[in-house]
Backbone of each chain as ProteinMPNN parsed JSONL, in Angstrom:
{"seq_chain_A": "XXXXXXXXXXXXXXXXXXXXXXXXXXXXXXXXXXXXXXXXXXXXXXXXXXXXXXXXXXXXXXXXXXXXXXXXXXXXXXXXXXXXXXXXXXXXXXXXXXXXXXXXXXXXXXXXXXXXXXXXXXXXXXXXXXXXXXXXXXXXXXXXXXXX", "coords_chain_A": {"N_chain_A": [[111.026, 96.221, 88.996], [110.92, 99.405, 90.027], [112.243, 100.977, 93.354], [110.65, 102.768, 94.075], [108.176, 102.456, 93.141], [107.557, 100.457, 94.022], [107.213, 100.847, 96.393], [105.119, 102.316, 96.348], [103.404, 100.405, 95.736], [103.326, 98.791, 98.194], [102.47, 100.429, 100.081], [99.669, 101.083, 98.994], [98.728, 98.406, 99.399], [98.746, 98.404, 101.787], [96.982, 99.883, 102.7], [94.674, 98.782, 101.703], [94.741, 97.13, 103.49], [94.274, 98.045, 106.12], [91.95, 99.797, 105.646], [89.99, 97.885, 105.774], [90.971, 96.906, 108.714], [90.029, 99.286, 109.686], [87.551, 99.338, 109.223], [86.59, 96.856, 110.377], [86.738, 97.124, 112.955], [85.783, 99.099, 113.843], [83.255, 99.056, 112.849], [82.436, 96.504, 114.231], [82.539, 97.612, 117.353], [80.664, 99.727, 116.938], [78.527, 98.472, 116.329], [78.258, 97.145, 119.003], [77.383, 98.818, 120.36], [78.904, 100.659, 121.614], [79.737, 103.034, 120.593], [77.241, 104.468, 121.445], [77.163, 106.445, 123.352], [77.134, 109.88, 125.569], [79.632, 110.334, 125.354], [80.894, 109.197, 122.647], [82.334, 110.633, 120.829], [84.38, 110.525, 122.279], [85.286, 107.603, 122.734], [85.483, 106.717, 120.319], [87.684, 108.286, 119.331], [89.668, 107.425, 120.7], [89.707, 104.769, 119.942], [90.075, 105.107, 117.055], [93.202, 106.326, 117.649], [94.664, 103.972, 118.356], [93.774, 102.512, 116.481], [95.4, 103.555, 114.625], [98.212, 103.519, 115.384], [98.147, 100.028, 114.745], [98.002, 100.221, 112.398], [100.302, 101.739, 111.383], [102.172, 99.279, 112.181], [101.659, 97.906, 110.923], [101.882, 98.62, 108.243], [105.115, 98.657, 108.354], [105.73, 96.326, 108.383], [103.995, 95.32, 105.612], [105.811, 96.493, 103.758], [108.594, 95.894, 104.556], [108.056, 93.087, 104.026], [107.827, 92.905, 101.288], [109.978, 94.334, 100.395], [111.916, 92.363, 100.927], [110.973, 90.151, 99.476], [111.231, 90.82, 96.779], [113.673, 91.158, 96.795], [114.382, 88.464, 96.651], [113.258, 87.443, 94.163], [113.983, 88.989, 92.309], [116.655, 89.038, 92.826], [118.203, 91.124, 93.202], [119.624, 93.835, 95.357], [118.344, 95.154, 98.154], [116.73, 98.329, 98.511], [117.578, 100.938, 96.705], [117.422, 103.931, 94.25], [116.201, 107.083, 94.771], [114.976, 109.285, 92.063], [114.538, 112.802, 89.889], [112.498, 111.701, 88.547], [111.18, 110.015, 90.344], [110.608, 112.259, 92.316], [109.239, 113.687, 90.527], [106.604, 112.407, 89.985], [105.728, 111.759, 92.318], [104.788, 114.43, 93.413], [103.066, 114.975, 91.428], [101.099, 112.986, 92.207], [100.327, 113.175, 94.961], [99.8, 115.795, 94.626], [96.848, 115.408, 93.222], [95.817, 113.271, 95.121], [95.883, 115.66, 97.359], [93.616, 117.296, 96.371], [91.598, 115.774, 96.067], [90.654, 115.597, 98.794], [90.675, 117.956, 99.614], [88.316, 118.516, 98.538], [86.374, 116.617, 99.501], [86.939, 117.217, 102.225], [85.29, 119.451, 101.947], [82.713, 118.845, 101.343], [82.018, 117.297, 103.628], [81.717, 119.309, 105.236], [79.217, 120.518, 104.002], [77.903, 118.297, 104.267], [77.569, 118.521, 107.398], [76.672, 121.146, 107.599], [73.948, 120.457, 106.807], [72.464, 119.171, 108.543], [73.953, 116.788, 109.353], [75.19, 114.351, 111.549], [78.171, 115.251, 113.766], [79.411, 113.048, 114.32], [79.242, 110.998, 111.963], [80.26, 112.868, 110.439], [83.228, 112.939, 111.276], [83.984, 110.156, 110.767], [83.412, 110.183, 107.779], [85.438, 111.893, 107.386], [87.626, 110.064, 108.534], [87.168, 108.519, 106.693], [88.217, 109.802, 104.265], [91.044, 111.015, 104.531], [91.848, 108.078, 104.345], [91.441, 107.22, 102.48], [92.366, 109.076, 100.36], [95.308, 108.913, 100.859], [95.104, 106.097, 99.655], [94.535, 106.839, 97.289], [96.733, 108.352, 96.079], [98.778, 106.668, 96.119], [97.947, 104.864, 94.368], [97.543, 106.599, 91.761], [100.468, 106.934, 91.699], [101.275, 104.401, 90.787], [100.161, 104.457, 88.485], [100.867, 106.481, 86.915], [103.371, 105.472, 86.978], [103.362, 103.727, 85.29], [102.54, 104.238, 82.791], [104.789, 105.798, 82.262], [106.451, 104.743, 81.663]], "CA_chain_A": [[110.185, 97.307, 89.479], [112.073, 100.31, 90.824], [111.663, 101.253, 94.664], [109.086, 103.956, 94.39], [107.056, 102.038, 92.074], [107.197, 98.853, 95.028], [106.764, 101.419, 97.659], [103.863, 102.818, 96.036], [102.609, 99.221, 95.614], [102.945, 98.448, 99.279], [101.613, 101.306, 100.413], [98.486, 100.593, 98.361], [98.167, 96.978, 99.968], [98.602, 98.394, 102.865], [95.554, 100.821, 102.468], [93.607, 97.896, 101.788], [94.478, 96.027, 104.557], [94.247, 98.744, 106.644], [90.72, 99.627, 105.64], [89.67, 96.201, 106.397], [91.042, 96.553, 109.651], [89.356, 99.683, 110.856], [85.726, 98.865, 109.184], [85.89, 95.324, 110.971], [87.1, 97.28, 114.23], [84.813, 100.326, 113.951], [81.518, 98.499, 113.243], [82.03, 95.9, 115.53], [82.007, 98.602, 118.223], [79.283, 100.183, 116.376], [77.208, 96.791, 116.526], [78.222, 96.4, 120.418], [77.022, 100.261, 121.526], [80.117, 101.865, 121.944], [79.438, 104.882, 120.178], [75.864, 105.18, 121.545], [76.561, 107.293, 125.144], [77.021, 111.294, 125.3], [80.869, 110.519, 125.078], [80.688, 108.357, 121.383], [83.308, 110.514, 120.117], [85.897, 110.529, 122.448], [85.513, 106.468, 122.636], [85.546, 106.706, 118.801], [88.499, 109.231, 118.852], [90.566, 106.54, 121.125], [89.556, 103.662, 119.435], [91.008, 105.308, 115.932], [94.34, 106.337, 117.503], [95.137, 102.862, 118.946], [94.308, 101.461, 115.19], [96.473, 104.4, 113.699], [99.282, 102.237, 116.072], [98.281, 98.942, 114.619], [98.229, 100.57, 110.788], [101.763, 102.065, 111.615], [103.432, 98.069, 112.66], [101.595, 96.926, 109.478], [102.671, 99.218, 106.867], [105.955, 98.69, 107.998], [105.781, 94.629, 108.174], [104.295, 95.11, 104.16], [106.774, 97.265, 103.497], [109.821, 95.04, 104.873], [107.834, 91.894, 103.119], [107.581, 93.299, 100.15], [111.361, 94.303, 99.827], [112.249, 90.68, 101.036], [109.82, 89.765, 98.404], [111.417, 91.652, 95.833], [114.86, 90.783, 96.693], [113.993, 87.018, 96.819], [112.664, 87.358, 93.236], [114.694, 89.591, 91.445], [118.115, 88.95, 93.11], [118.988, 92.452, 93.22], [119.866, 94.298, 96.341], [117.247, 95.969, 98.686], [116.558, 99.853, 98.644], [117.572, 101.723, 95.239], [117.684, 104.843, 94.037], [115.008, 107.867, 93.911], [115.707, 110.208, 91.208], [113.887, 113.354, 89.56], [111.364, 111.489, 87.889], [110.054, 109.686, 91.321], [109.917, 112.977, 92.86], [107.969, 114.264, 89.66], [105.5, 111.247, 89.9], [105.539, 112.281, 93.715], [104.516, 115.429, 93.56], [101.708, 114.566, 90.915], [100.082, 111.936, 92.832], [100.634, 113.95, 96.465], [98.361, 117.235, 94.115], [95.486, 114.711, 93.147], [95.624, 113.408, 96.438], [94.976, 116.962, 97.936], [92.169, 117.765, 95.832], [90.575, 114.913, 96.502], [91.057, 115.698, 100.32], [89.999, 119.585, 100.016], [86.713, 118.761, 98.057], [86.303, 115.496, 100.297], [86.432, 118.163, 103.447], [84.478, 120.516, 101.526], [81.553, 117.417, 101.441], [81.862, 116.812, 104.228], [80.852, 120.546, 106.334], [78.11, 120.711, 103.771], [76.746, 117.628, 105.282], [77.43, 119.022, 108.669], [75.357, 122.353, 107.892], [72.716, 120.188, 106.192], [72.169, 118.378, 109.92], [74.887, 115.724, 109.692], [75.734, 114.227, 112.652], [79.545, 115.262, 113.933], [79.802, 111.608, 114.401], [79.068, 110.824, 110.928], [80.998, 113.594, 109.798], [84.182, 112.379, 111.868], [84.145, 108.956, 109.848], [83.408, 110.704, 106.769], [87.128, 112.721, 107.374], [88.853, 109.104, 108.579], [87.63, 107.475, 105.807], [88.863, 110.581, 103.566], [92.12, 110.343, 104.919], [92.224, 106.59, 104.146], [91.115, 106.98, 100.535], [92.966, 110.145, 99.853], [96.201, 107.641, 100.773], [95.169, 104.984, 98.657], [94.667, 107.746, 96.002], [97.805, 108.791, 95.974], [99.642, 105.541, 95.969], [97.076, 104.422, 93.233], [98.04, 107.362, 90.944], [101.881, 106.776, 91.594], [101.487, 102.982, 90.15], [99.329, 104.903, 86.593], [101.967, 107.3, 86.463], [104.639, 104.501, 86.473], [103.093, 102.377, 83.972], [102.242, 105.238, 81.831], [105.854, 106.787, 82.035], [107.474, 103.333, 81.548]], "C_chain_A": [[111.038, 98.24, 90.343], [111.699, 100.362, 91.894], [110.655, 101.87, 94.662], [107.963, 103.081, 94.058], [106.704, 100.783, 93.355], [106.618, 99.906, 96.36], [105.569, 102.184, 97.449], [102.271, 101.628, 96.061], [101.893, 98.462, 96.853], [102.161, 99.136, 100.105], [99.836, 101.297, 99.82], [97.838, 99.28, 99.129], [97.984, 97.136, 101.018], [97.031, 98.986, 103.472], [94.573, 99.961, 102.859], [93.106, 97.312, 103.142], [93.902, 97.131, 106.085], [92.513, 99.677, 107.356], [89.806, 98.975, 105.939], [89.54, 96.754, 107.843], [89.932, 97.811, 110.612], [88.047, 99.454, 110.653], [85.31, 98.112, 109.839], [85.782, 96.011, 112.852], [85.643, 98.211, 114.774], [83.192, 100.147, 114.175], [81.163, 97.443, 114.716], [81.782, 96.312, 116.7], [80.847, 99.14, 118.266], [78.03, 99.258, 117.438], [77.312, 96.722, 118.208], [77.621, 97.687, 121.403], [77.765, 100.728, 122.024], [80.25, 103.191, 121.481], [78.291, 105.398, 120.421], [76.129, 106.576, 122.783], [76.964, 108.63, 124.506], [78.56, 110.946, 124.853], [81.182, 109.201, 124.011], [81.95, 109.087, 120.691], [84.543, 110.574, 120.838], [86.541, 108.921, 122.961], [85.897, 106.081, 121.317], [87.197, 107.167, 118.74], [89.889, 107.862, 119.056], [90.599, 105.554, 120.591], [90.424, 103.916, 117.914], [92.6, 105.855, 115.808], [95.127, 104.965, 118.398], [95.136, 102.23, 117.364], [95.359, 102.424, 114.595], [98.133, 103.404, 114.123], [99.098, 101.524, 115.465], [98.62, 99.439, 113.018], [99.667, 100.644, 110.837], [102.593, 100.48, 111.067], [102.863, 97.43, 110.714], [101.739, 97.069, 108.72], [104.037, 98.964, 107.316], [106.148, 97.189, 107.775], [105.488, 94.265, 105.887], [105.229, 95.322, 103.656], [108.458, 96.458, 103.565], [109.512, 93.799, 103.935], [108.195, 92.257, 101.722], [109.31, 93.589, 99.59], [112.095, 93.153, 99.952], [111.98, 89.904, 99.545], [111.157, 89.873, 97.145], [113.302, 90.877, 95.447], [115.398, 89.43, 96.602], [113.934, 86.64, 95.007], [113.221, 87.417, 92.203], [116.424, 89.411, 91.451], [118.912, 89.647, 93.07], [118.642, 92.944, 95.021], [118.559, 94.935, 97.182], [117.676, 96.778, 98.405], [117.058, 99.885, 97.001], [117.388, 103.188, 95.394], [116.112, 105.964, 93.596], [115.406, 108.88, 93.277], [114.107, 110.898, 90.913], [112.376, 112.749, 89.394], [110.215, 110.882, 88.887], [109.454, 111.273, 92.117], [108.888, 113.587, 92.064], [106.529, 113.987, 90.01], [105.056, 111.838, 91.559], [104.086, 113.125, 93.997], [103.049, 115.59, 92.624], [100.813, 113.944, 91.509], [99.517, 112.935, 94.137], [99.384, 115.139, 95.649], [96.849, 116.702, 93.97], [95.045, 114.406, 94.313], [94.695, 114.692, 97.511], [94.225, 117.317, 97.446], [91.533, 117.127, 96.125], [90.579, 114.86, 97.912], [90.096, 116.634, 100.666], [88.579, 119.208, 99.823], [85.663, 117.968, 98.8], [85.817, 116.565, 101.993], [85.323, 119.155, 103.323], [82.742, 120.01, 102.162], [80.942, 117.17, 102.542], [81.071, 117.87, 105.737], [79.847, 120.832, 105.264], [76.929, 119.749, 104.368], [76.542, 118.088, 106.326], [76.182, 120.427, 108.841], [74.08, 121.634, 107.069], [72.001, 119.123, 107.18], [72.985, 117.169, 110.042], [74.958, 115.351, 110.801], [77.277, 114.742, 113.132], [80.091, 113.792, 113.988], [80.319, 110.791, 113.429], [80.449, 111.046, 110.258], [82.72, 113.134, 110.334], [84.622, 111.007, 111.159], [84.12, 108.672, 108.904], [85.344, 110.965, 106.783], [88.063, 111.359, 107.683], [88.712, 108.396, 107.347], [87.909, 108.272, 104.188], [90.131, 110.632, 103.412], [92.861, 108.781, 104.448], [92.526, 106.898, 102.161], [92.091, 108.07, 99.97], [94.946, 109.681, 99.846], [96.405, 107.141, 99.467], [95.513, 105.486, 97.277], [95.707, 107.8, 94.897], [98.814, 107.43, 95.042], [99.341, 104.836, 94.775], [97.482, 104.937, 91.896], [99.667, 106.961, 90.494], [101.966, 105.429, 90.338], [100.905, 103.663, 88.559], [100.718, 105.371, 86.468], [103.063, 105.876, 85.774], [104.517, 104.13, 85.607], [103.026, 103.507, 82.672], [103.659, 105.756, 81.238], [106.323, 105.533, 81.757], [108.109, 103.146, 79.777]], "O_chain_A": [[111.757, 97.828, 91.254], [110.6, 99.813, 91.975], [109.68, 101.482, 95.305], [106.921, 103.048, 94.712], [105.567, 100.324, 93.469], [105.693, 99.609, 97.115], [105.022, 102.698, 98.424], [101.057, 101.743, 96.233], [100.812, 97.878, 96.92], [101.275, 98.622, 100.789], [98.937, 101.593, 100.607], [96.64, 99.18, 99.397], [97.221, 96.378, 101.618], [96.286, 98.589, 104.368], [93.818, 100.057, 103.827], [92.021, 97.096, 103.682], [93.127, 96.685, 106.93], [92.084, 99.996, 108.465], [88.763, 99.454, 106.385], [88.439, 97.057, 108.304], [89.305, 97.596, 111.649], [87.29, 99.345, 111.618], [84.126, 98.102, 110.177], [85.047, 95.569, 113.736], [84.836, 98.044, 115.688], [82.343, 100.597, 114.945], [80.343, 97.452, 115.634], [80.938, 95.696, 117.352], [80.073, 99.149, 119.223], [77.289, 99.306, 118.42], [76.339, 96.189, 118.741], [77.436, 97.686, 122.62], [77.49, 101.362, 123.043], [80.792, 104.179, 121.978], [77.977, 106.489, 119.946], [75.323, 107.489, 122.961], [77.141, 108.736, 123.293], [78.754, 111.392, 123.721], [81.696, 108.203, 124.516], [82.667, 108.365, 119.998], [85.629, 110.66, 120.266], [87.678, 108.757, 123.404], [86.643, 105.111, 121.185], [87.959, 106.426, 118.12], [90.69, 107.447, 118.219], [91.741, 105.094, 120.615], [91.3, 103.116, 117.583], [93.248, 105.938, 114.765], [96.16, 105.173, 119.034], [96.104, 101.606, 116.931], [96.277, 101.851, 114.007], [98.885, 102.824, 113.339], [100.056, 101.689, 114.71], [99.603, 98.916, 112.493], [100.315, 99.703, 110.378], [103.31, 100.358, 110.074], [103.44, 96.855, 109.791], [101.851, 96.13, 107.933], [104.623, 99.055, 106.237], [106.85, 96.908, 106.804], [106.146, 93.571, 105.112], [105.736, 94.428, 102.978], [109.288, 96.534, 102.659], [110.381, 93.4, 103.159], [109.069, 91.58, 101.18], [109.756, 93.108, 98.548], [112.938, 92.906, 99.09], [112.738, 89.268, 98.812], [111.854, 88.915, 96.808], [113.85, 90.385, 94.46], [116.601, 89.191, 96.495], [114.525, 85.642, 94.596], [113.248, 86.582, 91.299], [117.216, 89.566, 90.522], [120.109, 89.383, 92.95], [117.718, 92.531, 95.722], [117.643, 95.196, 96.403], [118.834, 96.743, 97.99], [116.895, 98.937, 96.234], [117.215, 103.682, 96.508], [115.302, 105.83, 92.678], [116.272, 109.549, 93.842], [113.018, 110.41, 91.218], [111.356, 113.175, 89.936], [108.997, 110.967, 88.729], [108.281, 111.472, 92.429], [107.835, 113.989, 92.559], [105.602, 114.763, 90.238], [103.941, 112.328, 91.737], [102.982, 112.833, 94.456], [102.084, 116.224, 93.05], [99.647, 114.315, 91.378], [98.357, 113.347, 94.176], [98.243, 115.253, 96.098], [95.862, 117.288, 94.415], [94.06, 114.986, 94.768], [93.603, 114.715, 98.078], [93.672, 118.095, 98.223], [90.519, 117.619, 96.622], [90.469, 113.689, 98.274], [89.152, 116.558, 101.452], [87.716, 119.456, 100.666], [84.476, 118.284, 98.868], [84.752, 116.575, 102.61], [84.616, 119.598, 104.228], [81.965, 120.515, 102.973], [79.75, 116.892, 102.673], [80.36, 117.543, 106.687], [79.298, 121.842, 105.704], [75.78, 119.983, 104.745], [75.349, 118.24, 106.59], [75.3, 120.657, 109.668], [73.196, 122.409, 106.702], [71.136, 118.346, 106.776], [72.644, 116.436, 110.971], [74.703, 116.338, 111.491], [77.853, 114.253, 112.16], [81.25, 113.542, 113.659], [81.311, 110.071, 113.543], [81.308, 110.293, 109.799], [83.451, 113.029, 109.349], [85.841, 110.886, 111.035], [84.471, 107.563, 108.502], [86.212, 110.271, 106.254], [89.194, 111.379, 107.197], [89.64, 107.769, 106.836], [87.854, 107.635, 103.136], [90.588, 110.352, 102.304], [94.049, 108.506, 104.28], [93.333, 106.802, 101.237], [92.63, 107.731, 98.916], [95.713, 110.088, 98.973], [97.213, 107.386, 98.571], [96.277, 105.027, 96.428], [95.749, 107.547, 93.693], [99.286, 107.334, 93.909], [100.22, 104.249, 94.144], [97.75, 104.17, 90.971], [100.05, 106.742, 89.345], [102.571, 105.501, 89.268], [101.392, 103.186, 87.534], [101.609, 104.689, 85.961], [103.348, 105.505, 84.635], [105.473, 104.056, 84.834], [103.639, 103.283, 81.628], [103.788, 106.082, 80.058], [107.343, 106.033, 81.282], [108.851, 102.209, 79.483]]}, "seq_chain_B": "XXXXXXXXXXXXXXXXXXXXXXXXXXXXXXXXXXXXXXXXXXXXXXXXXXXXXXXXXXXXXXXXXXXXX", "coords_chain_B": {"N_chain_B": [[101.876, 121.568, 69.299], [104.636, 121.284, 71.393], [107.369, 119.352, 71.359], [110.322, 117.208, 72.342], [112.801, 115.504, 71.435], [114.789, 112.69, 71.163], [118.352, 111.299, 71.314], [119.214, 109.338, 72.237], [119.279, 106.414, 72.645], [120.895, 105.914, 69.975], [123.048, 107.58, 70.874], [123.846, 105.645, 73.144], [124.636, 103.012, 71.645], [126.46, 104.113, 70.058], [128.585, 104.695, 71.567], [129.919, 102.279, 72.595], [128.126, 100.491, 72.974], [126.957, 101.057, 75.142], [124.741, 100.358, 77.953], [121.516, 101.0, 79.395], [121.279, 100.832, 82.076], [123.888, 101.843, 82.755], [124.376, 104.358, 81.774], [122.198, 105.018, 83.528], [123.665, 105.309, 86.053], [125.854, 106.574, 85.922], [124.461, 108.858, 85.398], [123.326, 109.429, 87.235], [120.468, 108.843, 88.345], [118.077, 106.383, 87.649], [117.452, 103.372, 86.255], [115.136, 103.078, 84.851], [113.967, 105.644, 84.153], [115.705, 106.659, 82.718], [115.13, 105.171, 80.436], [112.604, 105.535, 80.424], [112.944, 108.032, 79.046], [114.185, 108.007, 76.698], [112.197, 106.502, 75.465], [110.444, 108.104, 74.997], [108.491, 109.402, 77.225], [109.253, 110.786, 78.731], [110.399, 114.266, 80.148], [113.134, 115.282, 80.684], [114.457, 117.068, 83.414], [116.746, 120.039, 83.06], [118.47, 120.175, 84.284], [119.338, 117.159, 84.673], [119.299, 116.622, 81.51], [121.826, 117.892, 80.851], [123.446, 116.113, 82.174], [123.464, 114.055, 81.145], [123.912, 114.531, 78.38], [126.822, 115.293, 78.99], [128.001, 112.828, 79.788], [128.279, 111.544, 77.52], [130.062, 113.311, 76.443], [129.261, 115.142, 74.556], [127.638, 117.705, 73.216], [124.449, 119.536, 74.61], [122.448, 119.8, 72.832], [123.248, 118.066, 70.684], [122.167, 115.632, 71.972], [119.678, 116.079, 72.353], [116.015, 117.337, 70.755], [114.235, 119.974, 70.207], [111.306, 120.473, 69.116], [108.614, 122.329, 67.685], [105.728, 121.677, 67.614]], "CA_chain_B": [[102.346, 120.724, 70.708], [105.747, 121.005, 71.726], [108.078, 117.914, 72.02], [111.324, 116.954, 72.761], [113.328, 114.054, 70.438], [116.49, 112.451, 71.969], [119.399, 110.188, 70.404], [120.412, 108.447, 73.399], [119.771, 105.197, 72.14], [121.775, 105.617, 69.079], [124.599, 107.543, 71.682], [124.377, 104.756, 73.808], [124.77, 102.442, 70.565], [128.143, 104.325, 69.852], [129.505, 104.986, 72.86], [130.285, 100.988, 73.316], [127.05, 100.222, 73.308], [126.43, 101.246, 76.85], [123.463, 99.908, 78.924], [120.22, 101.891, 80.18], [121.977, 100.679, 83.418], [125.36, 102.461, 82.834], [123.775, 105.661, 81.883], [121.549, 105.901, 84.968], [124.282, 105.189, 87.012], [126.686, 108.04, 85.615], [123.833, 110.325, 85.168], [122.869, 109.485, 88.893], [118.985, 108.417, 88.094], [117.304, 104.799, 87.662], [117.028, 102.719, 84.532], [113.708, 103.099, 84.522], [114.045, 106.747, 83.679], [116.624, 106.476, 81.035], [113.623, 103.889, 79.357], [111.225, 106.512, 79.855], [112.784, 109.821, 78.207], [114.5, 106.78, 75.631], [110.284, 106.466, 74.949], [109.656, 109.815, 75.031], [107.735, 109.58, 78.162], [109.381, 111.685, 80.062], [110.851, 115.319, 79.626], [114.316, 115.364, 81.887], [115.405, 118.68, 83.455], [117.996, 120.491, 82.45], [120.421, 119.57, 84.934], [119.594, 115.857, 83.567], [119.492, 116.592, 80.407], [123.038, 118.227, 80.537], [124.25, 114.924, 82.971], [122.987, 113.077, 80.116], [124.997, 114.887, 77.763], [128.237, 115.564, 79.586], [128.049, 111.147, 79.762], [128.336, 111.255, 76.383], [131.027, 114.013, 75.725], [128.546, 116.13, 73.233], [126.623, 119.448, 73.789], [123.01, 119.535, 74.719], [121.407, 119.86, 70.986], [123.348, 116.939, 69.875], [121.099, 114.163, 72.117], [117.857, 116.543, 72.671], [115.987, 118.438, 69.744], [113.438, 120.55, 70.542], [110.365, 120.336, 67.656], [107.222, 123.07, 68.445], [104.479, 121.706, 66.202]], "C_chain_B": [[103.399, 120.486, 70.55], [106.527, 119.768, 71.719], [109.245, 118.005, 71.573], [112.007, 115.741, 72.287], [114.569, 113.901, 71.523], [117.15, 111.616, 71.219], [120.246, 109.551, 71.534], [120.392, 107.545, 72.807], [120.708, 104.955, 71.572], [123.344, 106.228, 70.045], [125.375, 106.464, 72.72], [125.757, 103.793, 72.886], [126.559, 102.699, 70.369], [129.119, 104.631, 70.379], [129.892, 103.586, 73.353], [129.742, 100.157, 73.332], [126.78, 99.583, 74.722], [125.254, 100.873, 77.213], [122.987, 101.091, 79.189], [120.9, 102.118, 81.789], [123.029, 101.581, 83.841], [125.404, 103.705, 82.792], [123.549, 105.902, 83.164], [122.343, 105.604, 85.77], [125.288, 106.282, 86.747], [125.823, 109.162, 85.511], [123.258, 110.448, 86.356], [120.974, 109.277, 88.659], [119.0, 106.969, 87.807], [117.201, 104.758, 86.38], [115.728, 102.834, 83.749], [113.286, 104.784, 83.995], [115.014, 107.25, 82.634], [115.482, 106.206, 79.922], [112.882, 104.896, 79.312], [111.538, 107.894, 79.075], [113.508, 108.852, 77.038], [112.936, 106.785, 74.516], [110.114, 107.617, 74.724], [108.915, 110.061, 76.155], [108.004, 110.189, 78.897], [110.388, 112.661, 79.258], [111.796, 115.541, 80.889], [114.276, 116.827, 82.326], [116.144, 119.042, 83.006], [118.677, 119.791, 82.741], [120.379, 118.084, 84.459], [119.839, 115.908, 82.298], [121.285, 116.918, 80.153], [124.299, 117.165, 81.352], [124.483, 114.267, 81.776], [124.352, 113.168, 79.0], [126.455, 114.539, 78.18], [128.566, 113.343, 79.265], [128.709, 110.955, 78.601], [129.439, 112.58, 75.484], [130.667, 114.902, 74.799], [127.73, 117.438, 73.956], [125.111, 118.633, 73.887], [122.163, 118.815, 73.57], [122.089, 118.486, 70.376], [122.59, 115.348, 70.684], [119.614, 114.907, 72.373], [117.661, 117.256, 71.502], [114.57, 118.505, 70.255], [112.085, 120.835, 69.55], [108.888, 121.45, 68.145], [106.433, 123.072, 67.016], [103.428, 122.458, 65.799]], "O_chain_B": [[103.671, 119.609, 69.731], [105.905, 118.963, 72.411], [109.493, 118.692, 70.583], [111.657, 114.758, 72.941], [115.07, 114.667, 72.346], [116.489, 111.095, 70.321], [121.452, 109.343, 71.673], [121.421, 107.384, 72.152], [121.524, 104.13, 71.983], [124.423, 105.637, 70.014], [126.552, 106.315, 73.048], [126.972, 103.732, 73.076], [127.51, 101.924, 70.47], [130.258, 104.824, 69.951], [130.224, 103.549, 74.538], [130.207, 99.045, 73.58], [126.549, 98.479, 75.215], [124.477, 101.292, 76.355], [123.669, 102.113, 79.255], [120.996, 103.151, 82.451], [123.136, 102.036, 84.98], [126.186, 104.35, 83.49], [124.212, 106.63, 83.903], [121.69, 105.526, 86.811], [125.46, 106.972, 87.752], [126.264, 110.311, 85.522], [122.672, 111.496, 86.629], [120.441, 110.213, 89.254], [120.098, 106.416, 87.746], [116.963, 105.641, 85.557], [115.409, 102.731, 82.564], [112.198, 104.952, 83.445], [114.883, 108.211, 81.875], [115.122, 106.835, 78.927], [112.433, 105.262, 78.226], [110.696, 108.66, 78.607], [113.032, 109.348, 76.016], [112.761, 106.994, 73.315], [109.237, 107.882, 73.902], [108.55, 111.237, 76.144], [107.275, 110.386, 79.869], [111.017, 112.362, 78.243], [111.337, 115.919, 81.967], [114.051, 117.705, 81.493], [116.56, 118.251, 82.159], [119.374, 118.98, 82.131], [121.37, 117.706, 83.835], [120.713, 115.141, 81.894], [121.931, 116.237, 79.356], [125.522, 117.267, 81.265], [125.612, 113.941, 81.41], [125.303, 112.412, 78.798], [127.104, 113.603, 77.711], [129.405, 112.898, 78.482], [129.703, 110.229, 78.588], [129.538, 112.714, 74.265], [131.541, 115.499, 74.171], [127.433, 117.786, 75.098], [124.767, 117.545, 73.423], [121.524, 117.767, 73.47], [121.41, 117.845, 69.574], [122.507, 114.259, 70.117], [118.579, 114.267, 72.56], [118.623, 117.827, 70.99], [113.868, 117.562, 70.622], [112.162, 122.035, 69.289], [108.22, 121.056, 69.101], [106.392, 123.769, 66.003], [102.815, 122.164, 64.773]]}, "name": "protein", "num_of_chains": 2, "seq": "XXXXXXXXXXXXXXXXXXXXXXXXXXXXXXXXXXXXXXXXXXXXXXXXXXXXXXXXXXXXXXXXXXXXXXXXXXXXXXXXXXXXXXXXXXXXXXXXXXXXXXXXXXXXXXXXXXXXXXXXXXXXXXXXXXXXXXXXXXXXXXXXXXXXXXXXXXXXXXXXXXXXXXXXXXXXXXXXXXXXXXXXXXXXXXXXXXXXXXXXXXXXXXXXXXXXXXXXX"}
């Protein structure tokens, strides 16, 4: 499996795990009345750049496993080479990605003028962000298999 | 619908019979992109396409042919 194609892979697992971590974090707050008082989003706001920190250590821990992994397996060297065709695949995935981002934001101020909460709408956009990720990384792995 | 034929295989073939490996390492790209314009799956750039070549000591037109169906 070339680098991109593993770093597309980890990046994907990471998503997952990642997702996991802020749904379990986010509700449980939820569930305990941390987002009820007048200031819900700037306990919210802090609470999602302390997990953005914990996402950070753990994409790079997959990321290091995963080339361990790899190099354990295959018995070829870490890192490798990105050439044209990853940035092609790149740059494809990275465009789907942003569409599914724009139309995702789009979605998301029609709820707002249709009485949304900002609250709502705020967890709507992180978990746009998340998915618009996964997207990406998701696409990269079709591409590969497709172009293979 | 346009497409793009190649004869690497067979230049590999007579060039020593060079590896996917040996290519993408003189043409500066991954094996895995040799395999895919090898398949047809992928349409190189120029400047690859003419790495590609130069590898192999021939002009352009003799490993790419250009077909507009």
């Amino acid at each position: 499996m070339p680098l991109a194609e593993r770093e597309a892979l980890a990046g994907l697992i990471t998503s997952l795990i990642v997702t996991a971590l802020f749904v379990w974090r986010l509700l449980g707050q939820h569930d305990a009345g941390l987002f009820d008082g007048p200031d819900a989003l700037q306990v919210w706001s802090r609470s999602v750049l302390i997990l953005i920190g914990w996402s950070l250590g753990i994409a790079i821990v997959v990321h290091v496993a995963f080339a361990i992994l790899h190099s354990i397996l295959t018995g070829e060297k870490p890192g490798g080479r990105r050439d044209e065709r990853d940035r092609d695949i790149d740059r494809r995935a990275l465009t789907g990605a942003w569409y599914l981002l724009s139309f995702g934001l789009l979605a998301v101020i029609i709820s707002l003028a249709f009485g949304d909460t900002a609250f709502n709408a705020m967890n709507m956009v992180l978990a746009l962000c998340i998915l618009s990720e996964a997207f990406r990384d998701a696409a990269k792995l079709v591409l590969y298999r497709r172009s293979a | 619908m346009a497409r793009i034929e190649n004869r690497i295989r067979r230049l590999r073939f007579d060039a020593g019979e060079m590896t996917q490996k040996d290519l993408a390492d003189r043409a500066g790209v991954t094996r895995q992109t040799i395999l895919a314009i090898e398949n047809g799956k992928y349409s190189p750039t120029l400047e690859l396409a003419f790495r590609i070549s130069h590898v192999f000591g021939v002009g352009l037109d003799e490993v790419f042919t250009f077909h507009d169906d």
